[in-house]
Every structure is written in structure tokens, then in C-alpha cells.
N, C-alpha and C positions, 0 to 999 in steps of 0.2 A: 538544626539538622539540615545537613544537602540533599539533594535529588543527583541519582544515577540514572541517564537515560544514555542506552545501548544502544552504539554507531552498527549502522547497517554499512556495509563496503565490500567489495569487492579485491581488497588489500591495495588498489591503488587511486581509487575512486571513490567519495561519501555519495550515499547514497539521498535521491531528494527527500526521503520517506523520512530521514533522520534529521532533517530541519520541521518539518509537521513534531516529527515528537519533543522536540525541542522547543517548540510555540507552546504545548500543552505546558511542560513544565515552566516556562518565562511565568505564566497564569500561576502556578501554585506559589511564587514570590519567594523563596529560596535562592542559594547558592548550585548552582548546575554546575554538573561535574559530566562528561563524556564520556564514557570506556569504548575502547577500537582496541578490539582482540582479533591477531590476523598474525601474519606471516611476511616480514617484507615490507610490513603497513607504513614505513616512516611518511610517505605521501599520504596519507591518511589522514596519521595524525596532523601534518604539517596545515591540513583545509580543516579540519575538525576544530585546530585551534582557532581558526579566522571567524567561526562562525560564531554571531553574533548573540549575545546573553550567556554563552558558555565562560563560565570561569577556570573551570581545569580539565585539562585532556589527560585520560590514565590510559596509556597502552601497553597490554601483554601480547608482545611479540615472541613467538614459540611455533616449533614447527607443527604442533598438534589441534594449534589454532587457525592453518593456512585454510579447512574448508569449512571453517566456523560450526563446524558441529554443534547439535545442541546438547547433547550431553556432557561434552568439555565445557563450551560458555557457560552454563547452568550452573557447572561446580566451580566455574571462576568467578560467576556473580555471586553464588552463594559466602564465598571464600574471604568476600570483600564487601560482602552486607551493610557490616556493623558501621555505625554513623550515618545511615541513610533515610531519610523519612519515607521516601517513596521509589521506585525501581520502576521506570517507564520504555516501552520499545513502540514501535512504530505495529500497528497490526498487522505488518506483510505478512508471507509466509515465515518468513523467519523468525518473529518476532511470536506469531502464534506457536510454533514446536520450541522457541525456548522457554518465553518468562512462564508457564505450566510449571516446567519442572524447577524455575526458582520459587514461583509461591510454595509448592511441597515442599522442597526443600527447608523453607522458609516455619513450613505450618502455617498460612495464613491463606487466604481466597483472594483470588484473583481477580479485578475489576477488568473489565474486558470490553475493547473496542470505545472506549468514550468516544464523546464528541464535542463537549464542555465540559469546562471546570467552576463549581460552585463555591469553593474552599478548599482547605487543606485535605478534609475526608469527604466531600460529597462529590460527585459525578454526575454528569448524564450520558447515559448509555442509547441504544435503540434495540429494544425487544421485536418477536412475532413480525420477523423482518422488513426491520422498520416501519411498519404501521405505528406502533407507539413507543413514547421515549418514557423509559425509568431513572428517576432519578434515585441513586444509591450512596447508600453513606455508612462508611467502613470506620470501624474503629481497633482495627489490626493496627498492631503498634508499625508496621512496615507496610505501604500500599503498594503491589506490584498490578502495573497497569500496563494494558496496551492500548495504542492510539489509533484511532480511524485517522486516515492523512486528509480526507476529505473534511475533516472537519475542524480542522486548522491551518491558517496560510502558515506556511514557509517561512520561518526567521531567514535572515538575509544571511550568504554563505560568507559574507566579507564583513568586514570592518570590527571581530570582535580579535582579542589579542589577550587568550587564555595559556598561563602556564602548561606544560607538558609534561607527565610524569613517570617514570617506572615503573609497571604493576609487576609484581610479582607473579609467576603463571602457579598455578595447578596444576596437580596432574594430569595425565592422559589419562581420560577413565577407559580408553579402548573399548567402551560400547556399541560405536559404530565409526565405518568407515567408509570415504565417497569411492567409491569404486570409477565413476564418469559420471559425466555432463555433458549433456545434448543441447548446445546454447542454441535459441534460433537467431539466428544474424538479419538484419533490415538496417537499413538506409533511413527507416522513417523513429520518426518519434516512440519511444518508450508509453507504452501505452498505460503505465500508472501516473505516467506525468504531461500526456498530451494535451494540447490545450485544444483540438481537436477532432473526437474521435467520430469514425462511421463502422458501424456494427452492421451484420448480418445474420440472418435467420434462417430458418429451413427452408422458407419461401423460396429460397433462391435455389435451391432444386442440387447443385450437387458443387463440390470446390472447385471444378473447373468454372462454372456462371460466375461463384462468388470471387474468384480472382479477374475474372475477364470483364465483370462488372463495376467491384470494388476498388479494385486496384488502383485504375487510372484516375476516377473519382480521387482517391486517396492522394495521389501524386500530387493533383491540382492544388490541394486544398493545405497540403503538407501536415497531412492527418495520418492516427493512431489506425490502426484494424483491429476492431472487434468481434464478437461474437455472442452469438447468446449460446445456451448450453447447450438447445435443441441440436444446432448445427454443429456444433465443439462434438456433440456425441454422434451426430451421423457422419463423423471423419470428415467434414468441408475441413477443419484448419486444426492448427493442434490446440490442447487445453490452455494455453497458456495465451491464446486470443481470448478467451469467457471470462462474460462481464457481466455482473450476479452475486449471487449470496455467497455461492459456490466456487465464485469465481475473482475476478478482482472488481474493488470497490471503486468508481472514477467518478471525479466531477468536473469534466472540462467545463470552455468556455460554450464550445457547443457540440452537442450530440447528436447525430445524424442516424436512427435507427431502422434500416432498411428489411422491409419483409420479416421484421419479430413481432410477434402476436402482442407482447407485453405479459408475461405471467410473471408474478407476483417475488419468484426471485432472481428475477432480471431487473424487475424496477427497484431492485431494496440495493441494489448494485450502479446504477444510475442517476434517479433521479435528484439527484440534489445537482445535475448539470446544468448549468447557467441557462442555455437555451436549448432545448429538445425540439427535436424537428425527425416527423414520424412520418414512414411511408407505405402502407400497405395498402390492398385493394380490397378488406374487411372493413367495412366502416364502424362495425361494434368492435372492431380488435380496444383489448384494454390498452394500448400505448396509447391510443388519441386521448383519453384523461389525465395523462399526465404531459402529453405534448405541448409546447407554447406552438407549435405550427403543425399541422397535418395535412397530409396529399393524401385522397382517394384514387388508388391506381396504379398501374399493372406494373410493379418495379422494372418487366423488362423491357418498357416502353421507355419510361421515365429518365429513367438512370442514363444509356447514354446519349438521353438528348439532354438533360443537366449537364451531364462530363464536357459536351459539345459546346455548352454556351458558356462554360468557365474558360 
């Protein structure tokens, strides 16, 4: 039996989140097969086939797949199940609003979010946000899984030389339709794949501090912008900076956590970051338990006499 793991793209771009899921299945020791459903995608598929341990790239190209809806992808993996031992996606956003409705589709439950692989049917997951890991073991004749990316490196995007195939489309279920997209555009690193990020908290009192603070910090360092939720909800930056349970999951090389207290579902969204380096003027703040480095002190002192010495 092969493994289907579902390309994350943008129709001209693979996304890095779809080499993590791809690491996951190299581990389950099967035949890995690709699907990149899109619009236009032939540069898609043309990097999808490069990428390394993938055996066969399947693309339905259809105009009903140009904003990868999940109710179409859902009834296009459903559609092409058969022969599959296991259905894996990347845990992004996207990956969460689809493979749901392929395991219903399916009838079977959904392993969610791993971060190892034990064998063919067992997992380990992380419960009670990340405090403790479950280890789970399915015996659904089909496992649909999503992937934590932080919990696997990146297969290399070159050197594999997988055949390319036809997929036949599905219908348009006409469930739903994108009406727009409000992309935010930056200069600096994609913040699911930075290898440097620095996050900001409430502390820092309102979006103008935190950009007039963070910013240039950020420039220096050729770092991601974060956020934790507190500040995500007092309108400092939009959602799509929140790093958290709620938010997106990162493990750079080092994490820079300026003025966040540490509550419990910011750290289940962090801490697995190679080096944490935590700054606030709360000496009890829960971040210094999980910091490898902490500064006691006033971030509006601190910060641009760091910026100044970089």
C-alpha cells in the first residue's frame, strides 16, 4: 500500500510545510505518492517531483481547484482513496479544514497533529497543549494524519526524480467560494519557516511601540515578527503574526520573546525553539522556565540599546 501526502502551494510555489509532511511519511517506509490540486499548478508539480523520497506526483489541475477549497480537495482525496494505507497533510491551516472532512468521508478518525512515528499504525501526538505526549495506535484500515512541521526536518526539495501523473478532477461541490484575500506582504521571512523569530506581548503597550521597537530589532537580525495572542487581540498586528496553540506552531533556531508573560498556550506554540531568549521586567513571568537565556528589564530600555549594539 502507498501513502498520499497532500501538497500545500500556492499554484506556483510548494510550500515548506509539504517537505515536513513528507519526512513524516519517508518514516512510515512505503511508496509516497504527492497530490498538488490547483489551477495552472504545472510549476508545482514540476518542484514536487524534485523532491526527495517522493515517488509519484498526481496533479488535478481544474479551475474549481485554483483556491484549493476544502470541500472540493476533500471530495478529490476522497475520490482517489482507494490503494492508500495512510493520507497525511502538513497541520497548517489548510491541512486542518481539509483531511476532517476526508476521514468523514472516509468513516475513520483522524490522527492529528503528530510528531513521531512509531510504525505503520502508532503515533505520538501532544495532548493538554503539549504538556504530555499520547502515544496512539489506530487500526482504521486508512490513517488520515496531520503533521506538526516542527516535528520533522524538511526532506531536501531537490535531488528526487518522481514520475508525474493525471489525476482525474471531481466535481465542484459548490459549497463554498473565496470571495478575497488579504495577503500581508513583508520583505522578511515567512514566519512558519524563519529560522529567527522575535515575538511581542501586551507589554509593549500598543502597535505603534511594537513596530518602532521590533521592527528594526527584526531588520538586524533578518527575523520572523511574532506575537502572542494577548497583543494579536489588542490589535498591535494582525492574527496571522500569533504564535501559540491558537496560533501557528514554530521552532526556530532562536526565539526572541519580548514583554510575553509565557502563558501556557504560547509556550505549546514555541517551545520546542532551539534557543529561547526571554525579556521581561516580571521576574516570576512563566517564560523564564522555559528560556535558555533571560533579561530582567524594562523592554523599553533594553530593546533599542540591543538594536544599537547589533
Amino acid at each position: 500500500m502507498s501513502i498520499l501526502v497532500i501538497a500545500e502551494h500556492d499554484n506556483a510555489h510548494l510550500k515548506t510545510a509539504t517537505l515536513n509532511a513528507v519526512a513524516a511519511a519517508v518514516k512510515l517506509g512505503s511508496e509516497i505518492h504527492l497530490l498538488v490540486a490547483g489551477s495552472g499548478c504545472d510549476a508545482v508539480a514540476e518542484q514536487a517531483a524534485a523532491v526527495a523520497g517522493v515517488a509519484k506526483v498526481k496533479v488535478a489541475d481544474a479551475a474549481h481547484y485554483a483556491d484549493q477549497t476544502a470541500e472540493n480537495l476533500a471530495a478529490l482525496i476522497h475520490a482517489h482513496a482507494g490503494g492508500y494505507s495512510h493520507i497525511l497533510a502538513a497541520a497548517t491551516s489548510n491541512g486542518k479544514n481539509t483531511l476532517p472532512r476526508v476521514a468523514a468521508l472516509l468513516d475513520v478518525a483522524q490522527i492529528s497533529d503528530i510528531i513521531a512515528v512509531e510504525d505503520a499504525d502508532t503515533f505520538v501526538r501532544p495532548i493538554y497543549a503539549g504538556n504530555a505526549l499520547a502515544t496512539v495506535k489506530s487500526a482504521d484500515a486508512v490513517k488520515v494524519i496531520t503533521v506538526r512541521t516542527t516535528g520533522f526536518d524538511p526532506v531536501s526539495a531537490v535531488g528526487g526524480s518522481a514520475t508525474i501523473e493525471t489525476l482525474a478532477s471531481a466535481s465542484d461541490q459548490g459549497q463554498a467560494r473565496l470571495i478575497g484575500r488579504e495577503i500581508t506582504k513583508s520583505a522578511r521571512p515567512e514566519l512558519g519557516a524563519a529560522k529567527v523569530i522575535i515575538s511581542g506581548g501586551r507589554a509593549l503597550g500598543s502597535g505603534e511601540a511594537y513596530r518602532q521597537l521590533l521592527e528594526p530589532l527584526a531588520d538586524k537580525l533578518g527575523a520572523a515578527l511574532g506575537a502572542s495572542r494577548a497583543a494579536v487581540d489588542a490589535g498591535f498586528v494582525p492574527n496571522d503574526y500569533q504564535v501559540g496553540q491558537t496560533g501557528k506552531i514554530v521552532a526556530p533556531q532562536l526565539y526572541i520573546a519580548i514583554g510575553i508573560s509565557g502563558a501556557i498556550q504560547h509556550l505549546a506554540g514555541m517551545k520546542d525553539s532551539k534557543v529561547i531568549v526571554a525579556i521581561n521586567k516580571d521576574p516570576d513571568a512563566p517564560i523564564f522556565q522555559v528560556a535558555d537565556y533571560g533579561l530582567v528589564a524594562d523592554l523599553f530600555q533594553v530593546i533599542p540599546e540591543l538594536t544599537a549594539a547589533l
